[in-house]
C-alpha positions as CSV (number, residue, x, y, z in Angstrom):
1,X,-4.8,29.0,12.4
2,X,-6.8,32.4,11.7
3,X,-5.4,34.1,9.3
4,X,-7.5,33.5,6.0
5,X,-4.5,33.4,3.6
6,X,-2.6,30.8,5.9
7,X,-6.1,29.0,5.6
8,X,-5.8,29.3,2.1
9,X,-2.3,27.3,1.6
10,X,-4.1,24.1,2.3
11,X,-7.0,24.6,0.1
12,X,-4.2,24.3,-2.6
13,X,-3.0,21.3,-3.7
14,X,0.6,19.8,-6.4
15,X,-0.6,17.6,-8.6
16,X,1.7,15.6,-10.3
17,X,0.7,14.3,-13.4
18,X,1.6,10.1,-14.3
19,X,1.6,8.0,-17.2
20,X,0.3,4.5,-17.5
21,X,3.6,3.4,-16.0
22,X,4.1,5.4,-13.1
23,X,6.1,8.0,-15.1
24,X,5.8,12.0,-14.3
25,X,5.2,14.0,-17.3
26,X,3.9,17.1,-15.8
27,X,2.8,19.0,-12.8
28,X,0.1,21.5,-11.9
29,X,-2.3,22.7,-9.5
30,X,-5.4,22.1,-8.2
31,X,-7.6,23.1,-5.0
32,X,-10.4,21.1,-3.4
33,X,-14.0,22.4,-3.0
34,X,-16.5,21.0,-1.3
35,X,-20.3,20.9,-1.5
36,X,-23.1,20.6,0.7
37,X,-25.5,17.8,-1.1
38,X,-27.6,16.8,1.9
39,X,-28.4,17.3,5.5
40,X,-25.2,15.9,7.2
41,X,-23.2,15.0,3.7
42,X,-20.7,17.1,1.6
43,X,-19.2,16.0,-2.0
44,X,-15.6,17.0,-1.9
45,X,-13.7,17.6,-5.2
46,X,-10.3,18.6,-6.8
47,X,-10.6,21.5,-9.5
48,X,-8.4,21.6,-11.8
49,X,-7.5,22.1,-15.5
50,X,-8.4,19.6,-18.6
51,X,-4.8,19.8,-19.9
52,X,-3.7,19.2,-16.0
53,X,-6.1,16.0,-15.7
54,X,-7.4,14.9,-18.8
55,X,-3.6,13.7,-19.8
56,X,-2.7,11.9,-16.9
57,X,-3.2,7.8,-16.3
58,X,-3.2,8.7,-12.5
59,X,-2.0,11.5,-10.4
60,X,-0.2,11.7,-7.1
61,X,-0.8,14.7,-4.7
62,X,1.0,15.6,-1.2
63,X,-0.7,16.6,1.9
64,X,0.6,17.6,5.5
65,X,0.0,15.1,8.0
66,X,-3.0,16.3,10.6
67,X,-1.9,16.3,14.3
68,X,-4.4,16.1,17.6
69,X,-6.3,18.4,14.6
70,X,-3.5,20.6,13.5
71,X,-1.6,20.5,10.8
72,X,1.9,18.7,11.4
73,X,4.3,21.1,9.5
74,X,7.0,19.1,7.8
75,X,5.4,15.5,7.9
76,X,4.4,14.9,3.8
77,X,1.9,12.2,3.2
78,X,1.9,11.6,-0.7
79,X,-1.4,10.3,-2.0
80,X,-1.8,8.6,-5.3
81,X,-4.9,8.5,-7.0
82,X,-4.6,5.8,-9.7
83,X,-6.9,5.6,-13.0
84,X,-8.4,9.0,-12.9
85,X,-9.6,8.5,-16.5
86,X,-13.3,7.1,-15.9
87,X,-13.9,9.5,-13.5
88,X,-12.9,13.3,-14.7
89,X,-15.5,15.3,-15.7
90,X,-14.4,17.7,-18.0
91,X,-16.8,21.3,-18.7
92,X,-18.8,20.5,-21.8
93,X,-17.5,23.2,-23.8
94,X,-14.2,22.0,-25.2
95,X,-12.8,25.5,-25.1
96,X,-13.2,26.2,-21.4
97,X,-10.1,24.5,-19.7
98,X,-12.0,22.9,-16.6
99,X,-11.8,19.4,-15.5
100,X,-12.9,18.3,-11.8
101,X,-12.1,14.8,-10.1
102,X,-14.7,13.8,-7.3
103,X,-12.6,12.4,-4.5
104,X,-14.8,12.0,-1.8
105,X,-14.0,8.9,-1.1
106,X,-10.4,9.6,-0.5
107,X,-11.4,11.7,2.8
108,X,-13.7,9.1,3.9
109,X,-10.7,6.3,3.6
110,X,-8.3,8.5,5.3
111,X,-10.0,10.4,8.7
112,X,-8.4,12.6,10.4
113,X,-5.0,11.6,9.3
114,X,-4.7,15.0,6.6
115,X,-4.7,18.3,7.3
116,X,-6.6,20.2,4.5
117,X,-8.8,23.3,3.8
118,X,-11.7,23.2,1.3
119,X,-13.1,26.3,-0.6
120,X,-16.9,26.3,0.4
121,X,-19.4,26.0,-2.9
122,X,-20.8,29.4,-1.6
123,X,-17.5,31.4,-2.2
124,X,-18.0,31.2,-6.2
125,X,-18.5,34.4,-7.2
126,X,-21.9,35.0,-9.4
127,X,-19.7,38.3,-10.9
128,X,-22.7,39.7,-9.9
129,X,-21.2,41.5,-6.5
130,X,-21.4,45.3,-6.7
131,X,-18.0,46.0,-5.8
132,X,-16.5,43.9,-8.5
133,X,-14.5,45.5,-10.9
134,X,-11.1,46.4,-12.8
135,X,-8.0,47.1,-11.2
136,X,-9.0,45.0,-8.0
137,X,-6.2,43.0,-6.5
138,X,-6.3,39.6,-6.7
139,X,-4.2,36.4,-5.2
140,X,-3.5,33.1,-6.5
141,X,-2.6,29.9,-5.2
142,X,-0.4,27.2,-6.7
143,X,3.1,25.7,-7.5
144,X,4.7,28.2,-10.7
145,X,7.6,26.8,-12.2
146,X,7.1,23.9,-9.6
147,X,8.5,26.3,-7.2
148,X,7.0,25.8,-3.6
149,X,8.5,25.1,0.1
150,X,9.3,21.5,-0.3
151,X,10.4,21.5,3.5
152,X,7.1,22.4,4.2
153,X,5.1,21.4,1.7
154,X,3.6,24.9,0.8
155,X,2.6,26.4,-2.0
156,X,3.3,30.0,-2.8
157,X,0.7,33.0,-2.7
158,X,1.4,35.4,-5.4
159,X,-0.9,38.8,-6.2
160,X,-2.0,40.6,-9.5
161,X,-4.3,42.9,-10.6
162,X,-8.0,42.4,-12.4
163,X,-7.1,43.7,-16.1
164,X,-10.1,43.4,-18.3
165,X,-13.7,44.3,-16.3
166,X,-14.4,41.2,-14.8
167,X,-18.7,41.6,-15.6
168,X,-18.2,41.0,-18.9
169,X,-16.7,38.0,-20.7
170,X,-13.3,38.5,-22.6
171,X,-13.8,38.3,-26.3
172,X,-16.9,36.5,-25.9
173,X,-15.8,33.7,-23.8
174,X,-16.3,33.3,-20.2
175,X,-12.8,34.3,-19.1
176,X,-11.3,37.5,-17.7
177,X,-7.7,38.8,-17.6
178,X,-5.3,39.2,-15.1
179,X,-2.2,41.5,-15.0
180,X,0.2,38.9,-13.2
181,X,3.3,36.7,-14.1
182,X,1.7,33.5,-15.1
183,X,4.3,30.2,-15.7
184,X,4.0,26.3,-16.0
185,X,3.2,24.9,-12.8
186,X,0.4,27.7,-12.2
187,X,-2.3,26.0,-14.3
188,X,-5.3,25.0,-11.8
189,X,-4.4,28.2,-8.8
190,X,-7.6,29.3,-7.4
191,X,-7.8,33.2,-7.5
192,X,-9.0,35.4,-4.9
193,X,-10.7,38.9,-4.6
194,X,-8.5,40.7,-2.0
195,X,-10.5,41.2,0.7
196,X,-9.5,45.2,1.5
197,X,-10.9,47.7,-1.2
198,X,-11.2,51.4,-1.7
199,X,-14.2,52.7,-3.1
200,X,-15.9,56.3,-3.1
201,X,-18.4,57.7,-1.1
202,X,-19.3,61.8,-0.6
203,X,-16.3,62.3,-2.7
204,X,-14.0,60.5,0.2
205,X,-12.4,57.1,-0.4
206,X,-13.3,54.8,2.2
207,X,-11.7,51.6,3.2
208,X,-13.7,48.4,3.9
209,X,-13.5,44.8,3.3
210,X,-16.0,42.3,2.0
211,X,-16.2,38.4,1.8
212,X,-13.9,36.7,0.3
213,X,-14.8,35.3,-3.1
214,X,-13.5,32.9,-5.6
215,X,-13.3,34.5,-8.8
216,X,-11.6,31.4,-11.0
217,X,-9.0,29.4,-12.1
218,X,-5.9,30.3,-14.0
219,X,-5.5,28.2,-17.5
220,X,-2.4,29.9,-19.3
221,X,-0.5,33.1,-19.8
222,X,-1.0,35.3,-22.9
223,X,2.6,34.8,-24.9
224,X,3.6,37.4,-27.7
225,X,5.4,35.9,-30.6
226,X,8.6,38.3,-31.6
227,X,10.1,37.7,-35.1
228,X,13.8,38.2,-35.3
229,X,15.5,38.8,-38.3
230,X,19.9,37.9,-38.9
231,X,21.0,41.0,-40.8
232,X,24.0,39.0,-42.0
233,X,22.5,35.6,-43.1
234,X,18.5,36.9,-43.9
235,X,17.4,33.8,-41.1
236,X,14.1,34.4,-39.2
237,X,13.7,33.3,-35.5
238,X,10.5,32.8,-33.5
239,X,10.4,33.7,-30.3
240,X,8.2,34.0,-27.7
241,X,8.1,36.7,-25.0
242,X,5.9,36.2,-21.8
243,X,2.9,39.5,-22.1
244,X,2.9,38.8,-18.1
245,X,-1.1,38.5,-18.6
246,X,-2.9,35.4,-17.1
247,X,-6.0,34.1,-18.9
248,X,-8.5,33.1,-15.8
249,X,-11.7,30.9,-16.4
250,X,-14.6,32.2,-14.1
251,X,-15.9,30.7,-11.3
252,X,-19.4,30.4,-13.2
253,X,-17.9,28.1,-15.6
254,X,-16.7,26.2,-12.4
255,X,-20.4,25.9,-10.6
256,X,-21.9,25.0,-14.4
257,X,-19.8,22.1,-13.9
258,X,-20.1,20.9,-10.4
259,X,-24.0,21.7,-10.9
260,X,-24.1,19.3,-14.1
261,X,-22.3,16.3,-11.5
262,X,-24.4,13.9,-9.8
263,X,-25.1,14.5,-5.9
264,X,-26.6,11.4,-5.3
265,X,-24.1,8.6,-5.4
């Protein structure tokens, strides 16, 4: 498996949402990242949103079987993660919608038997990277609509386009826009810097690629409320129109967090 956005499928994971009782109430994304904490020894964890996580009793989240090292298309193995509560660690400022379970432990219990892909730590972007601006494509990763192959268990890529400079923070907070059809079920997608760009040199455009970055995490889609009036009755009517803007929280935020977790348990 070579191609880096077949790679990326199974960095992305469904996570369905349950209530004390066992009940699903909602479902989201998340994607698992891992960091190097030692010589020899990684901490592996699921990022995600607060109003994905921070809701939920337990969660339950489906992976594809590994094969003689391969994945084994087809073969589901749904893994619950019971009593999440004690153990989500939520960003610090209660406006920035990031939440991270360590789960570890889960790939130490079950060797060899899923097939996954982990972002590396070193892929957050520092929005620092020259060749970071507006009007780059970008892809995301998750489960809109909780629409994915279900056959397959695969989540769906979709692309969009950076809409607000991504240097500087959106109205203050550290967030950035993208102009792209967000919907329920895309909460937690990882988004991507597309890896081909045009830039300008001597006047010419010139094609060339760079490394593949992770630039954040989609939270929610901008919605405009529309007031409709009855001409024959004087009623009002709310309604809400989808702006097809994304709100993304920046991969900063994310490293602020997983730098604040313990590395040493």
């Amino acid at each position: 498996m070579s191609n880096i956005y077949e790679q990326l499928l199974y960095t992305t994971l469904r996570v369905e949402c349950l209530d004390k009782n066992g009940n699903l109430f909602s479902i989201g994304t998340g994607f698992l990242l891992q960091r190097p904490v030692a010589e020899n020894k990684i901490k592996m964890y699921l990022v995600s949103n607060k109003h994905v996580l921070c809701g939920a009793d337990s969660i339950a989240i489906s992976f594809t079987k590994m094969k003689n090292g391969e994945a084994e298309i087809g073969n589901v193995v749904r893994v619950p993660i019971t009593k999440i509560q004690g153990n989500i660690v939520s960003h610090k400022d209660p406006d920035v919608d990031i939440a991270i379970l360590e789960c570890t432990g889960l790939f130490l219990l079950l060797p060899d038997q899923l097939y996954f892909k982990a972002v590396s730590y070193d892929m957050l972007a520092t929005f620092e990277e020259p060749e970071l601006s507006v009007a780059e494509n970008v892809y995301f990763i998750g489960y809109p609509d909780n629409r994915f192959d279900e056959k397959n268990n695969l989540p769906l890529i979709r692309t969009g386009m950076i809409a607000s400079h991504p240097k500087y923070d959106y109205n203050g907070k550290p967030i950035f826009i993208i102009d792209a059809q967000v919907f329920p079920g895309s909460s937690g997608s990882p988004v991507y810097i597309d890896l081909t760009y045009e830039n300008m040199k001597n006047g010419q455009i010139v094609i060339g690629k760079r490394n593949l970055k992770l630039l954040g995490i989609v939270s929610a889609t901008m919605i405009r409320n529309n007031q409709l009036k009855s001409i024959q009755t004087g009623t009002k009517f709310l309604t809400e129109e989808v702006l097809g803007l994304g709100i993304v929280y920046k991969a900063t935020a994310i490293k602020d967090l997983i730098d604040s977790m313990p590395t040493d348990n």
